[in-house]
N, C-alpha and C positions, 0 to 999 in steps of 0.2 A: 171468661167471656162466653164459652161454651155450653155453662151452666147457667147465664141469663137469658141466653134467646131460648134455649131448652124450658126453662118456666116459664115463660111466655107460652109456648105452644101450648104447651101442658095446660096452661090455664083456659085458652081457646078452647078445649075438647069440651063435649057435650057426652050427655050419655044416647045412643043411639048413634052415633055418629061413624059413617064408612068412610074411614082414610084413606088416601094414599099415601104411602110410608118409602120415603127414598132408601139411598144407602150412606154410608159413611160415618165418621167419627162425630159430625154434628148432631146427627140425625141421630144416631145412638144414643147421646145424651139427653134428648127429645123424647126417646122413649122411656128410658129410666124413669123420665121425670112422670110421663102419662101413666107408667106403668105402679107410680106411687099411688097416683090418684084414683087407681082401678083398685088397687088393695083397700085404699081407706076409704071410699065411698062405694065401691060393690060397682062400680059404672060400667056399662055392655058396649065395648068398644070394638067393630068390626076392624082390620087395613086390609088393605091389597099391597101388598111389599113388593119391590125392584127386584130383589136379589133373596136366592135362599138365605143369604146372612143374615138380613131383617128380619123375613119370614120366621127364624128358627130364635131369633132375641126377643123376635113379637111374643113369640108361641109360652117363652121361659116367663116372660113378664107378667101374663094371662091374660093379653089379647087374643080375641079371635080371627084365626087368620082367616083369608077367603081367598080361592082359587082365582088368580090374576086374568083368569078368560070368561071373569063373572062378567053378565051385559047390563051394561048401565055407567052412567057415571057417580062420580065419589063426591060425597058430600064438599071434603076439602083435600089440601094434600100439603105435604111439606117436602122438602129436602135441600141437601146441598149444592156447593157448588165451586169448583176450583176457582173461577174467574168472576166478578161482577161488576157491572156499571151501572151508574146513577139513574139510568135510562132502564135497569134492568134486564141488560142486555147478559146472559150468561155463558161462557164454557164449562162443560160436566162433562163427564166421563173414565176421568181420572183411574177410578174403580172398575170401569170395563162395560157399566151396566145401563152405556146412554140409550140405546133403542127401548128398553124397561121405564127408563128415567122420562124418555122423549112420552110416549104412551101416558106414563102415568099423568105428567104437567098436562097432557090433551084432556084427557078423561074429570079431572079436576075440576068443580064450580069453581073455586076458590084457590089456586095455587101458589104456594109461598115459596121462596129460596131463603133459608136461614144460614147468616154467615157469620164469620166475624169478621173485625175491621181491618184485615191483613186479605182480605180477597174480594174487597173494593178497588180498583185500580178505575184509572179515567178511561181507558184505551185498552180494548182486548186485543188478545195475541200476544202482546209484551210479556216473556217469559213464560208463557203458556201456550204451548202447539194445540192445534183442535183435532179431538181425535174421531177418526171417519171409521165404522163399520163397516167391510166388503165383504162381499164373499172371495170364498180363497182361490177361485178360480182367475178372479178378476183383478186379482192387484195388478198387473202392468199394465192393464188399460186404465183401472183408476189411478193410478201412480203419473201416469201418463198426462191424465186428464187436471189432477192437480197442479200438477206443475205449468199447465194449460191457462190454470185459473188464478198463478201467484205466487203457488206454495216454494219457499226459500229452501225446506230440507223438509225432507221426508224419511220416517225411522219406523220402522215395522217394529211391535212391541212385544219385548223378545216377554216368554214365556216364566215367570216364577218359580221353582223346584221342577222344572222340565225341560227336555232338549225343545228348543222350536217355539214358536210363537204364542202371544195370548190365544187364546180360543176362548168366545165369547158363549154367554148360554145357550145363546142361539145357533152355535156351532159356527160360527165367521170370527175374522182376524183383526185387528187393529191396526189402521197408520195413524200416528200422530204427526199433522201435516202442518208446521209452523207459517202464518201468512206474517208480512209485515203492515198490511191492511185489513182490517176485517169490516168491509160495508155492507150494508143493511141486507144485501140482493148475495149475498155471498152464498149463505146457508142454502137456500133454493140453488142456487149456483151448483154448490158442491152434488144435493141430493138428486138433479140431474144427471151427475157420470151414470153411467151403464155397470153393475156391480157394486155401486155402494148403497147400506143397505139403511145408514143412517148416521149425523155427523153429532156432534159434541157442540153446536152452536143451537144457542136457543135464545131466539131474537124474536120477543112477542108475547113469553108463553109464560114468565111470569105477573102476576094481579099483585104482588105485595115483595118486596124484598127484607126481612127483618134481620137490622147489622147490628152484633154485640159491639161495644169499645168499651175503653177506662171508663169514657164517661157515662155510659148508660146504653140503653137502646133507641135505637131509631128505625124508625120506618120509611123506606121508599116506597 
């Protein structure tokens, strides 16, 4: 399924065209696929990648990359996404890379979230906590302020091969803060606390949703 929304995008690319190139397992397969079409047709692909992980897959594939503080926006953009609804309502962050992820869907004329049909759900939050960006100073006041605003549990996102927490690129922590509501006013809600630097809800920001299934693809 992975591999059909992946030629899709691929097929989308143009030669001249400045992406914005998400992260994860979707999005990788999305580049495989562009990065074929760069070898057999010669085509001058600029992106702006989320995460050095892209940036260094872009680089192997023989796109070229461009420094993520370049001014302008992006012709189009793609990426992932843990959570989605019909409304194209999304949760991202999963990866660590939502404040990169948030930026990039802004900057975007044309922004897509490419999924398969296992992260279509009707109702976000169900099984999926939204993860909030702080600074590390400020977790018990945003800790605080969640639970202010709903949040049922709250889990500081312990750290991978390290003692001690995620540490994001930006150098701030991760709460992944379960609601059993998520409405419209939420997102704004949350990016109000004092110390949070940026949430995992993205309610608005995507233009197009492309879902792989058994049966084919579709578009929201």
């Amino acid at each position: 399924m992975k591999e059909i929304v992946a030629n899709e995008i691929a097929k989308r690319v143009k030669n001249g065209d400045v992406l914005g190139v998400g992260t994860g397992t979707t999005v990788d397969a999305a580049l495989e696929a562009i990065g074929k079409r760069v070898t057999s047709e010669g085509l001058l692909i600029t992106v702006v990648p989320t995460s050095y992980q892209s940036a260094w897959r872009c680089q192997e594939l023989g796109l070229t990359v461009m420094y993520s503080g370049y001014r302008g926006y992006l012709s189009w953009g793609f990426d992932g996404a843990d959570q989605v609804t019909s409304e194209r309502w999304a949760i991202k962050g999963k990866g660590g890379a939502l404040l990169q992820e948030k930026i990039l869907a802004k900057r975007c004329k044309h922004f897509v979230i490419i999924a398969d049909d296992s992260k279509v759900v009707p109702q976000l939050g169900v099984g999926c906590p939204i993860p909030v960006e702080v600074v590390p100073e400020a977790r018990v006041i945003v800790e605080d302020g969640l639970r202010g605003l709903g949040a049922s549990d709250l889990t500081l996102r312990a750290g991978s091969g390290k003692h001690g927490p995620t540490i994001t690129e930006r150098g701030n922590i991760i709460i992944d803060a379960t609601f059993s509501n998520v409405a419209a006013d939420l997102e704004a809600r949350i990016k109000s606390l004092v110390g949070v630097v940026e949430s995992g809800l993205f309610i608005g920001y995507a233009h197009e949703v492309l879902v792989a299934s058994a049966a084919g693809l579709r578009s929201l």
